[in-house]
MIZA-67548 format. One record per residue (C-alpha): residue in one letter; x, y, z. Coordinates in Angstrom, 2 decimals. Each point is the difference from the previous one (the first is absolute). Example, Ala and Ser with C-alpha at 12.3 -4.5 7.8 and 13.67 -1.06 7.14 Angstrom:
<atoms>
residuo:X:Y:Z
A:12.30:-4.50:7.80
S:1.37:3.44:-0.66
</atoms>
This chain:
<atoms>
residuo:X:Y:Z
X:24.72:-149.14:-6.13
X:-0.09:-3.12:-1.72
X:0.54:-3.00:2.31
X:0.89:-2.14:-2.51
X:2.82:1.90:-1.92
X:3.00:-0.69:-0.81
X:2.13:2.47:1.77
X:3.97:0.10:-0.73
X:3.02:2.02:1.43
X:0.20:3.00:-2.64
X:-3.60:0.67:0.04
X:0.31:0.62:3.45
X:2.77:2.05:-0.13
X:-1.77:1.96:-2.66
X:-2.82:0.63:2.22
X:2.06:1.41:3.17
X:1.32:3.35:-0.64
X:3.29:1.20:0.42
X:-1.21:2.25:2.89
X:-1.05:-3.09:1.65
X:2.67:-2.07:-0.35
X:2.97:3.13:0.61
X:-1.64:0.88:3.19
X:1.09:-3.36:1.16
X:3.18:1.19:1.94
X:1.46:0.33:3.45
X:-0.82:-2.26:3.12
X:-3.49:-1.80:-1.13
X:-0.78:-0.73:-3.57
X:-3.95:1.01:-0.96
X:-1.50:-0.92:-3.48
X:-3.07:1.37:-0.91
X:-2.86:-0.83:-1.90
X:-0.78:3.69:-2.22
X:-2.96:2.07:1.30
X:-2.20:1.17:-2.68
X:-0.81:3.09:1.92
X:2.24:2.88:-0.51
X:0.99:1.50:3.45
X:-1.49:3.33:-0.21
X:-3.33:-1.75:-1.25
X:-3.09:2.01:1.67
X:-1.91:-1.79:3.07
X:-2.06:-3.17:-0.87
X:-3.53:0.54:0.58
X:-2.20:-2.39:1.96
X:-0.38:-3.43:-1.85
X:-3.50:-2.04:-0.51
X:-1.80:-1.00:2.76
X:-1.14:-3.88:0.25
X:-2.72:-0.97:2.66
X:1.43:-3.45:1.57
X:-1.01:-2.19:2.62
X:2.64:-3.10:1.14
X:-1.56:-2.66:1.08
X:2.26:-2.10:3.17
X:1.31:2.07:2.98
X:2.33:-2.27:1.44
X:4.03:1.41:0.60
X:0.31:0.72:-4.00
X:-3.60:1.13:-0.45
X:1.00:2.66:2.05
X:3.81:1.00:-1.45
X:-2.60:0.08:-3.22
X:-2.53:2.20:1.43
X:2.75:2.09:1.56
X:2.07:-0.23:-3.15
X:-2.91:1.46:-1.86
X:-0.80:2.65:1.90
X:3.45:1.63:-0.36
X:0.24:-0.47:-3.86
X:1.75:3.14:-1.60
X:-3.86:1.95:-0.98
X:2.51:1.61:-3.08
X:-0.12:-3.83:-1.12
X:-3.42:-0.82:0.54
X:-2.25:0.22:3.60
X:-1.41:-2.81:1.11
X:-3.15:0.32:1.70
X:-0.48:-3.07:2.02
X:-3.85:0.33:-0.06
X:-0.60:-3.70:2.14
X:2.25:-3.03:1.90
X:-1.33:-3.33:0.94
X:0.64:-2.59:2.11
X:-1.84:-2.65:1.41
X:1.79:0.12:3.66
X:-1.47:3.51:1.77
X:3.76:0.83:2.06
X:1.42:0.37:-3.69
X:-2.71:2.18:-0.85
X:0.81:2.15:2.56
X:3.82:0.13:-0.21
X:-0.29:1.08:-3.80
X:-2.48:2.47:1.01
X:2.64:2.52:0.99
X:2.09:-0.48:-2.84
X:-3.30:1.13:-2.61
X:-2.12:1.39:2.38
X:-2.58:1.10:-2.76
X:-0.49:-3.11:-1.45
X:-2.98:-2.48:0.19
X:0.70:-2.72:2.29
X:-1.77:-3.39:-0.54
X:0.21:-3.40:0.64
X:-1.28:-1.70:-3.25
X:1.92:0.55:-3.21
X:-3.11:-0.52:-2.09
X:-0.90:3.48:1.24
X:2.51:1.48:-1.71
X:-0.28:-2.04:-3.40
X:-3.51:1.20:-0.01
X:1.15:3.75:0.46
X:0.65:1.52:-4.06
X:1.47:2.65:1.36
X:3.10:-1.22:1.16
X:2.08:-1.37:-3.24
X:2.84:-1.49:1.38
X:0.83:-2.49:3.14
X:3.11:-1.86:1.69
X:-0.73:-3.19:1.16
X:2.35:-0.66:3.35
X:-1.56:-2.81:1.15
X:1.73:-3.10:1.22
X:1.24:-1.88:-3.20
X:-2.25:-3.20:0.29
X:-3.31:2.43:0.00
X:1.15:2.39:-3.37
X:-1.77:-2.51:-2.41
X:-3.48:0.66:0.62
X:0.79:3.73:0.21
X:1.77:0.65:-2.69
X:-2.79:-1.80:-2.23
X:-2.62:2.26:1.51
X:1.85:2.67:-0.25
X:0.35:-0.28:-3.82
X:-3.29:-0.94:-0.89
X:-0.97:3.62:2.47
X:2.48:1.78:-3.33
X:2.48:1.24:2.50
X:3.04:0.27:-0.50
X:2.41:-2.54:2.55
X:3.19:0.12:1.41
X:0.84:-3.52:1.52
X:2.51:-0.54:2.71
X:2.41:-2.56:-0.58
X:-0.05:-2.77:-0.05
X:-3.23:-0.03:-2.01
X:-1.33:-3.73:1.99
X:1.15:-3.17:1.65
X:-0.65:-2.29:-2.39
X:1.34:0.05:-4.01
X:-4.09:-0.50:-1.15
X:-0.79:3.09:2.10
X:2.75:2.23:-1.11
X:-0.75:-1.46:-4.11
X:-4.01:1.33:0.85
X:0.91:2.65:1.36
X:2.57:0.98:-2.88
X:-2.48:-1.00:-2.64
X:-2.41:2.02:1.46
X:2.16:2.91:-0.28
X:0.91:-1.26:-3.56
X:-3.43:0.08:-1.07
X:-1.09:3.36:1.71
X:1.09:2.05:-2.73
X:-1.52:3.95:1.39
X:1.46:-0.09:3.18
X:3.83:0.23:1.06
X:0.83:-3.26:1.87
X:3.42:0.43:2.27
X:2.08:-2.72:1.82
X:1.75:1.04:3.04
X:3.45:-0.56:-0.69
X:0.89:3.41:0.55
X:3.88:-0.23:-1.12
X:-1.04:-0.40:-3.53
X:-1.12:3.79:0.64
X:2.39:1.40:2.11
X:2.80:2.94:-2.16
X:2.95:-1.69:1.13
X:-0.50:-3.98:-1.17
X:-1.85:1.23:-3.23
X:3.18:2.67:-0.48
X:2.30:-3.46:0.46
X:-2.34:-2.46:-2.07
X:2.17:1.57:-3.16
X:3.12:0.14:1.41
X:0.07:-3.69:0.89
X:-2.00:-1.48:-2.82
X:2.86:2.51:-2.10
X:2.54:-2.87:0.89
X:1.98:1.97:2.05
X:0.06:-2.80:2.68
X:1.07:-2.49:-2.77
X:-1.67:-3.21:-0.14
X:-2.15:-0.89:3.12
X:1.88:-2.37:2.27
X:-1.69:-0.33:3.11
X:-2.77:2.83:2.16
X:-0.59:-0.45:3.65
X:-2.77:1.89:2.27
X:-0.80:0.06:3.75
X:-2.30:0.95:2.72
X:0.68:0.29:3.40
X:-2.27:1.39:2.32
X:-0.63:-0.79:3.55
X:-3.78:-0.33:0.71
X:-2.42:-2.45:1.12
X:-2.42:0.54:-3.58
X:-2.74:-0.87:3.45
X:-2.71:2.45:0.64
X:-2.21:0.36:3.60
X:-3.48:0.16:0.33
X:-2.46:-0.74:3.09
X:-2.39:-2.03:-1.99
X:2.11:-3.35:-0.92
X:-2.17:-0.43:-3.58
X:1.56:3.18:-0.89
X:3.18:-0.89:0.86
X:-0.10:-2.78:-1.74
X:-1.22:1.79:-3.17
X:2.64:2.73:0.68
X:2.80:-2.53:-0.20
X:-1.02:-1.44:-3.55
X:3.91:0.72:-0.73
X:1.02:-2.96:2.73
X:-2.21:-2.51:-1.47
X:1.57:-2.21:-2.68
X:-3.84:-0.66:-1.18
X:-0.64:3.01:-1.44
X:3.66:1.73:0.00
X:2.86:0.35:-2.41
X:2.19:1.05:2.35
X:3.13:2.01:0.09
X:1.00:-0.80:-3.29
X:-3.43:0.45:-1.59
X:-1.46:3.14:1.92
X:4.24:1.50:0.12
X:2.20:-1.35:-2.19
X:-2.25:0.05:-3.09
X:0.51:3.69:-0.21
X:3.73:-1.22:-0.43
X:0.23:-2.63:-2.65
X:-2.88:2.26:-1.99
X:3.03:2.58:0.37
X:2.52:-2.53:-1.28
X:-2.34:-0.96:-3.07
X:-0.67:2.93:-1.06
X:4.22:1.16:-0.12
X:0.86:-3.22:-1.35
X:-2.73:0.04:-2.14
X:-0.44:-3.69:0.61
X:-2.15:-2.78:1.69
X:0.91:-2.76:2.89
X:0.24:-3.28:-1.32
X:-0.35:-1.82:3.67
X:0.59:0.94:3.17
X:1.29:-1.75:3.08
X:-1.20:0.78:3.92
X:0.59:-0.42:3.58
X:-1.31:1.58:3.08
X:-0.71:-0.38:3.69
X:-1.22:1.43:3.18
X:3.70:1.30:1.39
X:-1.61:2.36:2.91
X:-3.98:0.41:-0.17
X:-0.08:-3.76:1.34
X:-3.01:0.68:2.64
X:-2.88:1.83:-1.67
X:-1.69:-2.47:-1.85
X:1.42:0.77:-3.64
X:0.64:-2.70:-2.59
X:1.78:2.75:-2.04
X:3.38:0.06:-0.51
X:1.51:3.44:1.43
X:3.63:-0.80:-1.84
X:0.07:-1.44:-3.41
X:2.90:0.09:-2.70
X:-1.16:-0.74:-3.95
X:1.97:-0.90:-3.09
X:-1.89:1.43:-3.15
X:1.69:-1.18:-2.92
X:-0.03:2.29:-3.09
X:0.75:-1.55:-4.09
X:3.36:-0.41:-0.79
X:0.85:-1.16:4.02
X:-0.23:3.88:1.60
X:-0.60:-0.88:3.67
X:-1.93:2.29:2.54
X:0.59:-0.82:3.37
X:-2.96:1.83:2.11
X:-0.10:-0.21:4.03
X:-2.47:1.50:1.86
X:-0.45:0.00:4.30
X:-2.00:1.51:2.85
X:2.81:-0.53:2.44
X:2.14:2.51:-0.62
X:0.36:2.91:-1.34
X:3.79:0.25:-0.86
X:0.85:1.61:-3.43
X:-3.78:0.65:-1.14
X:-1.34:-0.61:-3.24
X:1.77:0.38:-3.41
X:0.36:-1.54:-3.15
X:3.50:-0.34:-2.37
X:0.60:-0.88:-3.57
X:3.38:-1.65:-1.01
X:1.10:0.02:-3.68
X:3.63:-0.85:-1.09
X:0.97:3.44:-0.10
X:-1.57:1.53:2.57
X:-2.71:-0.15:2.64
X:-2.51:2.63:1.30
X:-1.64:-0.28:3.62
X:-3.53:1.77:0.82
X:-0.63:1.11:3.50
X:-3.35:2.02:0.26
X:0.18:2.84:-2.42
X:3.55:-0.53:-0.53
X:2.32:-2.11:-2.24
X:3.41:-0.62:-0.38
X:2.54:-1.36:-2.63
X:2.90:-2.11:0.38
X:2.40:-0.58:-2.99
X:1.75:-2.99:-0.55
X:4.30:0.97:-0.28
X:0.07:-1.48:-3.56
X:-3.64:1.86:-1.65
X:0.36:2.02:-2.63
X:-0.81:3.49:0.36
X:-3.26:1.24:-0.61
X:1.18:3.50:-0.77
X:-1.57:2.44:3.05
X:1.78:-2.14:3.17
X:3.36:1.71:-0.17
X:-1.77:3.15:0.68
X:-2.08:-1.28:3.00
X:-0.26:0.61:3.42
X:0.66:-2.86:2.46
X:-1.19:-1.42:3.20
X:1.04:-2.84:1.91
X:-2.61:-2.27:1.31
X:0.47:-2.97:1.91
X:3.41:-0.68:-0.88
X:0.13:0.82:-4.18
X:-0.39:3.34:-1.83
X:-3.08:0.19:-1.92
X:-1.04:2.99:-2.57
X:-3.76:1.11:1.40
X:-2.50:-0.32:-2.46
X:-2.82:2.63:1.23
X:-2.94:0.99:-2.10
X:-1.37:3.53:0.88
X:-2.68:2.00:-1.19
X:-0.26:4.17:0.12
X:-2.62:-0.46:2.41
X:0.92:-3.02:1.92
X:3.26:0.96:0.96
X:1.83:1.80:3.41
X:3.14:1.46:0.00
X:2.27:-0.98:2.61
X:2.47:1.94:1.85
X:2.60:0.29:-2.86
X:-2.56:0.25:-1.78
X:-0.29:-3.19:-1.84
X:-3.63:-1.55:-1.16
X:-1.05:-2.36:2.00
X:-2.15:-3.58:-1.07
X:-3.65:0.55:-0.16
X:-2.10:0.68:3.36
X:-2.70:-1.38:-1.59
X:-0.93:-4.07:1.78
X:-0.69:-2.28:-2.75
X:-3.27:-0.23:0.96
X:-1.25:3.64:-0.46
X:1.38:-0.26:-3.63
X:-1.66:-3.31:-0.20
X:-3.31:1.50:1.22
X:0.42:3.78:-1.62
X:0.50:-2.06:-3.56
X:-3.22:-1.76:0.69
X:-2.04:2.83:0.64
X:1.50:2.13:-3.09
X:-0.58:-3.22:-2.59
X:-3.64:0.12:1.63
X:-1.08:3.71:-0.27
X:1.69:-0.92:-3.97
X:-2.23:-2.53:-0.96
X:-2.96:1.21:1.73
X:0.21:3.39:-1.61
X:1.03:-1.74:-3.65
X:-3.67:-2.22:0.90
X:-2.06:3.33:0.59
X:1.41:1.99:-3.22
X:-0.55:-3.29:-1.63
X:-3.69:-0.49:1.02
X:-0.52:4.28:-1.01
X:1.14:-0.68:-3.26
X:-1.12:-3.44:-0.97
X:-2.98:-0.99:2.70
X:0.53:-2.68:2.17
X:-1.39:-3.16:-2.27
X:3.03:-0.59:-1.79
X:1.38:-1.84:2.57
X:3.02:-1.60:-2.08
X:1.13:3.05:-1.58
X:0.01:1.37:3.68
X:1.86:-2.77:1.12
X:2.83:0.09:-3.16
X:0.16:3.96:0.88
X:1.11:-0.66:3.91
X:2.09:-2.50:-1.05
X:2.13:2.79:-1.86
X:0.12:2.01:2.64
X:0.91:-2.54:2.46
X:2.71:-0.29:-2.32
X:1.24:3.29:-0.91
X:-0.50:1.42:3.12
X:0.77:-2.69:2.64
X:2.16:1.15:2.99
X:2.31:-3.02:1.06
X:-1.97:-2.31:1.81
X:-0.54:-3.81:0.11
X:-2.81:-1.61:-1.47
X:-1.59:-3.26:0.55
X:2.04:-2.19:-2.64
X:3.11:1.61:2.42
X:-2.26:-0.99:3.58
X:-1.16:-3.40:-1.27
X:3.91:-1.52:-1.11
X:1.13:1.83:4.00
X:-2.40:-1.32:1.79
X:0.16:-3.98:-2.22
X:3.95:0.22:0.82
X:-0.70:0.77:3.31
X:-2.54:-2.79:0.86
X:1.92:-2.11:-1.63
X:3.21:0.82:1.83
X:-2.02:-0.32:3.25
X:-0.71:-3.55:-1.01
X:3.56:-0.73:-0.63
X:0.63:1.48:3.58
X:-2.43:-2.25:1.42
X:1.09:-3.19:-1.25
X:3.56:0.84:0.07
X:0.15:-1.50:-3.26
X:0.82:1.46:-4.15
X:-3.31:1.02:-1.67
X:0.17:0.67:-4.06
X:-1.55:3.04:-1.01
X:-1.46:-0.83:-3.77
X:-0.45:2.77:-2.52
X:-4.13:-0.73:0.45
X:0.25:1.69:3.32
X:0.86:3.25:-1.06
X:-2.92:0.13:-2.72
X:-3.52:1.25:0.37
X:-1.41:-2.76:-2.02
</atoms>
């Protein structure tokens, strides 16, 4: 799918069939995005298998590590062949999680290894710069959790890098921009059916400390890198970049500035000079406001994100979303037909995305929203994009030797192309993580910071 096209409401209707949209009926409404597979289709076999090592074992490394390990093998097995951290008592917690693979302390061990292709870099975001770089001059092929660094100049290397590295497949970890239901919505919305943008909002509300233990108080201290306003973005850089990224890429639009406050509401004696509740104002062109609000103090009503147009607005909860029409929008065509279900206190029309393979029937025995976490499609996209171009490389070199290292290069570039799975890349990671570190400067000094159309380029 084309990011970037222009989508409008009849071309969406022309792509939904009438089976999806007349199924819609009864107590819940579910639209579907069209399997290709037909239902009596014979039993995948096993997909490619990538050799991967991921590099930071912290709390994510190891939802990665675990996340890998139970990757549908009739997608694509990943064999985590090493992990790596610097601190030994992660090392040993992500040992039972890939109990087969290598476990070492120095990263540079695996860079040196050419037999493992691919790595995820998990590290704490102030240390991905230097590993990253390596990492791409090694020829493997990176996946990058988000935000991609602390600092604009970092993320821009880092992206530029990636830019630059033209054989390998180079992935940000904004894993929403590959997760079945947001990409089934991305046409919907950008179809008009919202009418014009008028306002988005986001939140994130989670009661924990973000403060990690350890005997040894230099550890500590380099396990809390999130609580120190040195080298942190905080909650709106490390969280709530995932969330405006979302709202750019619906709206198909840029902040223009963005306005910030925070403070320490409850965390008040642990030594933090981060806020742990902060609200933001990201203004969009043509005066589309996003309020986001973000706290560790409480955990009341979770984490979401809405979109408001004039006609309508759609909420997305998890793997879930929701549409609420305005009394005086026009009809799309399908909604008279549609199951309903109250939330909160309006009736929205469900907008679920399902695949053949994805999906559980309940007990009436209606699909239900993808089981698959965002991050195993993030991860599972990765890995397939990576056995592509690595396989494309080796036909390549059988055919046409290995000096013609442009042609190569051009070649890859078409298959990245043609054969991409969603995923974000690192012009996607480098505008997220510059809106997010800028953001966390407006939080900071309480004050309105312009964001200038330089920011967003590569130079």
């Amino acid at each position: 799918m084309n990011d970037n096209e222009i989508f409008n409401r009849r071309d969406f209707l022309k792509g939904s069939s009438a089976a999806t949209l007349m199924t819609m009926l009864g107590s819940g409404v579910e639209l579907f995005a069209q399997s290709n597979t037909p239902p009596d289709a014979p039993k995948k076999l096993l997909g490619p298998t990538v050799k991967v090592a991921v590099i930071g074992l912290g709390a994510w490394g190891r939802e990665i590590v675990n996340t890998l390990a139970r990757l549908d093998p009739s997608d694509v097995q990943a064999e985590i062949a090493a992990i790596c951290d610097s601190y030994p008592a992660f090392l040993r917690r992500a040992s039972s999680l890939a109990p087969k693979a290598a476990q070492v302390e120095d990263y540079k061990t695996i860079l040196d290894n050419k037999d493992i292709p691919a790595v995820v870099i998990a590290t704490p975001t102030h240390q991905h710069k230097d590993i990253v770089l390596a990492a791409l001059k090694a020829g493997k092929h990176v996946y990058c959790e988000a935000p991609l660094a602390n600092s604009i100049e970092d993320a821009r290397t880092i992206a530029s890098a990636a830019k630059a590295a033209k054989q390998v497949v180079f992935q940000a970890g904004l894993q929403m921009r590959s997760e079945p239901q947001r990409r089934f919505l991305l046409p919907f919305i950008r179809s008009g059916a919202l009418g014009p943008f008028v306002k988005a909002r986001a939140q994130f509300h989670k009661k924990q400390s973000w403060r990690a233990t350890s005997p040894n108080p230099e550890r500590e201290k380099q396990l809390n890198w999130r609580l120190e306003k040195a080298i942190s973005i905080g909650l709106i850089g490390e969280i709530g970049s995932h969330a405006i990224d979302q709202a750019m890429w619906f709206m198909n639009a840029k902040p223009v500035s963005v306005t910030g406050f925070g403070s320490i509401a409850f965390w008040k004696q642990d030594g933090r000079d981060v806020p742990d509740t902060v609200e933001a104002i990201i203004e969009f062109p043509n005066k589309v406001l996003m309020n986001y609000e973000a706290t560790l103090a409480n955990s009341f009503d979770g984490e979401y994100e809405i979109l408001y147009g004039s006609d309508a607005a759609v909420m997305m909860r998890e793997n879930k979303a929701w549409m609420f029409k305005e009394a005086d929008s026009p009809l799309l065509g399908w909604e008279v037909y549609a199951r309903k279900e109250t939330f909160y206190h309006e009736t929205g029309i469900a907008l679920v995305a399902n695949a053949s393979k994805s999906v559980n029937t309940g007990d009436q025995g209606q699909p239900q929203p993808f089981t698959n976490t965002p991050l195993s499609e993030a991860l599972k996209n990765f890995l397939l994009n990576s056995a592509d171009v690595t396989a494309a490389k080796e036909d390549f070199i059988t055919n046409f030797g290995a000096d013609d290292q442009d042609g190569m290069s051009e070649h890859l570039l078409k298959v990245k192309r043609d054969k991409g799975r969603a995923a974000a890349g690192y012009l996607e990671g480098f505008q997220a993580a510059a809106i997010g570190i800028k953001a966390n400067e407006a939080i900071l000094s309480g004050q309105r910071v312009e964001l200038k159309p330089d920011l967003y380029e590569l130079g």
